[in-house]
N, C-alpha and C positions, 0 to 999 in steps of 0.2 A: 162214047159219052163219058163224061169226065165224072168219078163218083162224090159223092157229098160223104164228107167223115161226120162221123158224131167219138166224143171222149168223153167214156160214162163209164159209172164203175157201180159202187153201191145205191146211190141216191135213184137209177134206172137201170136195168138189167139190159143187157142186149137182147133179148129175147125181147123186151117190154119196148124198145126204142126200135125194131126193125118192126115191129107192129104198126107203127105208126108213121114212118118214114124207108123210104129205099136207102141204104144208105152201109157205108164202111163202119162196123162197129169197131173200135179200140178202147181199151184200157186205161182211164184217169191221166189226164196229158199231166205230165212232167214237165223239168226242163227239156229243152230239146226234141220233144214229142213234136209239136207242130212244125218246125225247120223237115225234122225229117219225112213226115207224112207227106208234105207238098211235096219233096225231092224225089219221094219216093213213087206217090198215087197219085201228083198232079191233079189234085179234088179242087170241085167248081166248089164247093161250101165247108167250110167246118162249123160244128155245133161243139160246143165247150159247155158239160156239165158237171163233168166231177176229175179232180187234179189232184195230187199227191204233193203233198207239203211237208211230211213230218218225214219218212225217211228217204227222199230225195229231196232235192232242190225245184221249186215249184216252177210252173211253166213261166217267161217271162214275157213280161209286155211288149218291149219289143221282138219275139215273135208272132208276137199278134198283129203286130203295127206291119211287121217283114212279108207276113201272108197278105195282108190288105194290099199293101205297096204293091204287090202282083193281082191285082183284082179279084183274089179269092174273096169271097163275103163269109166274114166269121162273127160267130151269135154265141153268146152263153148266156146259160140258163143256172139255175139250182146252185148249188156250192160254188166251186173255185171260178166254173165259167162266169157265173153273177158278178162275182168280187171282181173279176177281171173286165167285166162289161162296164161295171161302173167307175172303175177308176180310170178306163178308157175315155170314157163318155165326153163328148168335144166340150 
């Protein structure tokens, strides 16, 4: 079974988000966080809650657009995933 990612960091604890979802917990998606997770864990979902902006370079839309193009279903929630959910938004 292919696993669902969540990328959370402050705004939800991993301990607080595998409460309530099965799921790969990682670290605040960056740049290049979601390219590599797919390459890496091949996950049927990603959850986008919290992203790191100020001392990296923040995750980019077309990684987001690069997951979907593969039929992952990707969601954000809270901070960076929100901002990126809506500026997505068709």
């Amino acid at each position: 079974m292919r696993p669902k990612l969540v990328f959370t960091g402050p705004t939800v604890s991993h301990a607080d988000a595998l409460k309530v979802v099965d799921a790969v917990c990682l670290p605040p998606a960056v740049q290049g966080s979601i390219v590599s997770a797919v390459q890496h864990l091949d996950p049927s979902a990603i959850l986008v809650i919290d992203g790191g902006f100020q001392a990296e370079p923040a995750v980019r839309h077309k990684e987001i657009l690069w997951a979907l193009s593969r039929g992952i279903h990707v969601f954000g929630a809270a901070s960076m995933g929100a901002l990126r959910a809506a500026e997505l938004f068709p």
